[in-house]
C-alpha positions in Angstrom: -5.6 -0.1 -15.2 -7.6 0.3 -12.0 -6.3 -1.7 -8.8 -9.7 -4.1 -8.9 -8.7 -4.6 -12.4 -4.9 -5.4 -11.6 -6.7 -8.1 -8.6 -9.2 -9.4 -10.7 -5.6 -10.2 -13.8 -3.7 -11.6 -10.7 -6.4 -13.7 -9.3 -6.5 -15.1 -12.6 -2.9 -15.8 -12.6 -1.7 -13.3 -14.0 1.9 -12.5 -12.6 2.6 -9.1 -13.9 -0.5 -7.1 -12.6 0.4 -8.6 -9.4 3.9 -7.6 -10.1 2.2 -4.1 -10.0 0.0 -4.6 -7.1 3.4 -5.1 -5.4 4.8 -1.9 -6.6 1.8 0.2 -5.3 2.2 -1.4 -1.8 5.5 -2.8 -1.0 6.6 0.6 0.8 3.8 0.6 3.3 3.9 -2.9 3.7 7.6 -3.2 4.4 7.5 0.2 6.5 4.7 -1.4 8.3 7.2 -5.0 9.1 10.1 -2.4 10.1 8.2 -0.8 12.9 6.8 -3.8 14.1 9.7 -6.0 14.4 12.6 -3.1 14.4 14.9 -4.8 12.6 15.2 -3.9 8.7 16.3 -7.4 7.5 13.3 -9.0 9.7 11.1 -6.2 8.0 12.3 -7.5 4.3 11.8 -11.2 5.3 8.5 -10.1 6.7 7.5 -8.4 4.1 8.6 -10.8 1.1 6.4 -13.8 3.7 3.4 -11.2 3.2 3.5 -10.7 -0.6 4.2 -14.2 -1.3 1.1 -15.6 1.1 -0.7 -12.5 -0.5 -0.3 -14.4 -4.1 -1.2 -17.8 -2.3 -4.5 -16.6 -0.7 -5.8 -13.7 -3.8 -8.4 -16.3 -4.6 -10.0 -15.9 -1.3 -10.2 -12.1 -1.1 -13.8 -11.2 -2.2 -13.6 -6.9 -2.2 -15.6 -6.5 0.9 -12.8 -4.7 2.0 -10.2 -2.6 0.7 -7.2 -4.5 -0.7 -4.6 -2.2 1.3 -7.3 -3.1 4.6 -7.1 -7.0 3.8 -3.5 -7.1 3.1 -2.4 -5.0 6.3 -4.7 -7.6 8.3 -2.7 -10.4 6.9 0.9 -8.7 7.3 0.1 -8.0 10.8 -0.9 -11.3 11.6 2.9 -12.5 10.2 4.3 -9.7 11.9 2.7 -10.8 15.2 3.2 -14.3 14.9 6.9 -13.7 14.0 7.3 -11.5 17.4 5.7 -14.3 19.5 8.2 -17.0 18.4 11.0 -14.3 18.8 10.1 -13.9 22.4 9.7 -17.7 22.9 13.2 -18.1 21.6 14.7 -15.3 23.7 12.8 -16.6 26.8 14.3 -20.4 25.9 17.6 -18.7 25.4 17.4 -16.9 28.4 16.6 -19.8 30.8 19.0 -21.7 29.1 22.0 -19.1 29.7 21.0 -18.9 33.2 21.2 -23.0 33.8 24.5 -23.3 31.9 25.8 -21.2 35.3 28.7 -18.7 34.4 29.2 -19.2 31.0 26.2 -18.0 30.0 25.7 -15.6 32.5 26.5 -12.8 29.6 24.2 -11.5 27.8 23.8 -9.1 25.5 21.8 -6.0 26.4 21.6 -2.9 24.3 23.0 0.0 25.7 20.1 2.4 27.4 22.0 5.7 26.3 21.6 7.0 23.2 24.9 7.8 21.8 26.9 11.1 21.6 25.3 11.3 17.9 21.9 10.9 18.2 21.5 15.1 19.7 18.3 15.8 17.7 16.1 15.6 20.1 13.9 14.5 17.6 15.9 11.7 16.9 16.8 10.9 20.1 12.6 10.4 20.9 12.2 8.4 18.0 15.3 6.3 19.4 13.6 5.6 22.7 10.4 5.2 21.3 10.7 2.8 19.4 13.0 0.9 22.0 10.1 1.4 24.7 7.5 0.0 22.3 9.4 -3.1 21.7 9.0 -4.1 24.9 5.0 -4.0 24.4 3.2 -7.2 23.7 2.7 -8.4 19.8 -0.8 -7.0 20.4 -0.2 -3.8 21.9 2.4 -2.5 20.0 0.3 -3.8 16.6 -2.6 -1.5 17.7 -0.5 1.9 18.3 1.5 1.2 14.7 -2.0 1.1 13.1 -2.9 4.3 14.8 0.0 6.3 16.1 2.1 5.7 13.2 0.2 4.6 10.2 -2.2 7.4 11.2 -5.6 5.0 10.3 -8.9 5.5 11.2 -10.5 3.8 14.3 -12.6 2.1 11.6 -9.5 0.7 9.5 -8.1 -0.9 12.2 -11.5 -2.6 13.3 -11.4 -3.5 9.4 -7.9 -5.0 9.8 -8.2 -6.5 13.2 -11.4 -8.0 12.1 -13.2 -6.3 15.4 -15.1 -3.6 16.6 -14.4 0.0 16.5 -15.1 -0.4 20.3 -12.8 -2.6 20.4 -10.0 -1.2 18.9 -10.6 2.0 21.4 -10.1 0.1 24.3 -7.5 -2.1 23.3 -5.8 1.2 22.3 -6.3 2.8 25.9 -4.5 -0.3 27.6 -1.8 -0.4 25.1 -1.1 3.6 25.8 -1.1 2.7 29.1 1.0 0.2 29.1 3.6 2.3 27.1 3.2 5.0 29.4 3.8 2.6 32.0 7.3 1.7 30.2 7.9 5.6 29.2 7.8 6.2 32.9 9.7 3.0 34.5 12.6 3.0 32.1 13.3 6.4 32.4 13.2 7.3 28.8 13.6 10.4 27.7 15.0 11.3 31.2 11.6 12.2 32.5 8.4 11.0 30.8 5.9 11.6 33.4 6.9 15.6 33.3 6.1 17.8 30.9 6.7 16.6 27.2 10.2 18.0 25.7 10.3 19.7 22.1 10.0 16.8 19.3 8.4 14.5 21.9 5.7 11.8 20.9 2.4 12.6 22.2 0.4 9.2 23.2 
């Protein structure tokens, strides 16, 4: 059975051939709510909120675009909208700890080394990376997963984003920059405004 057929059965209520529709994108989907929230069990949350507000809203998708196009537009929108109350509640928590005068005055901060095992260098990039990138806003780091990671077309993402390919270029050039601007100030990989190391992430 072809996907439009399994969308057609599910819009219709039928439960299985959405059952499949699941099978034949869960690991993107999920892999796509791990690198935008970092965490895994955020990323299965996220991705269990996608596939059931997927089921809720079938009716409306009318097959101007792909299905993988429309259902990556409306994960990302959770995704983002799950990292803006994040940051809210960290910035609340954080205002908080600092009124409550010593006793909140420790916080916990990941550690900025990578430990004695992570000696792949290209593990070790990947590491810092993705560490760098979740400092980016909901927005930037949204754009460089749709390109730099899921690899998509300029035209996909204007597809997802619901904008123009012009657009998504320039919104692309401030969010390099802006990781660049990270890369450089943090110190990550010891020196990311020399030349690249072996393994290193091009942006």
């Amino acid at each position: 059975m072809s996907e439009e057929q399994l969308i057609r059965r599910a819009q219709q209520g039928d439960n299985g051939a959405f059952e499949e529709l699941l099978l034949l994108h869960q690991k993107k989907v999920y892999n796509l709510c791990l690198r935008m929230s970092a965490n895994p069990d955020d990323a299965l949350d996220l991705s269990q909120e996608a596939f059931l507000r997927a089921w809720r809203s079938l009716g409306q998708y009318q097959f101007e675009a792909s299905f993988s196009t429309w259902l990556f537009r409306l994960t990302s929108n959770i995704c983002i909208d799950f990292l803006r109350r994040k940051k809210r509640r960290q910035e609340t928590s954080l205002t908080e700890s600092y009124d409550d005068s010593d006793e909140g005055a420790e916080l916990s901060v990941p550690d900025a080394q990578p430990g004695p095992e992570q000696q792949a260098m290209t593990n070790e990039t990947k590491i810092e990376l993705a560490r760098a990138m979740e400092q980016l806003s909901p927005e930037h780091r949204e754009i460089l997963q749709l390109r730099v990671i899921e690899d998509l077309q300029y035209e996909q993402i204007a597809d997802i984003l619901g904008v123009r390919v012009g657009t998504v270029k320039s919104r692309l050039a401030r969010a390099r920059l802006a990781l660049r601007k990270i890369l450089k100030t943090g110190n990550y990989f010891d020196s990311a405004s020399s030349e690249p190391v072996e393994g290193e992430v091009r942006l």
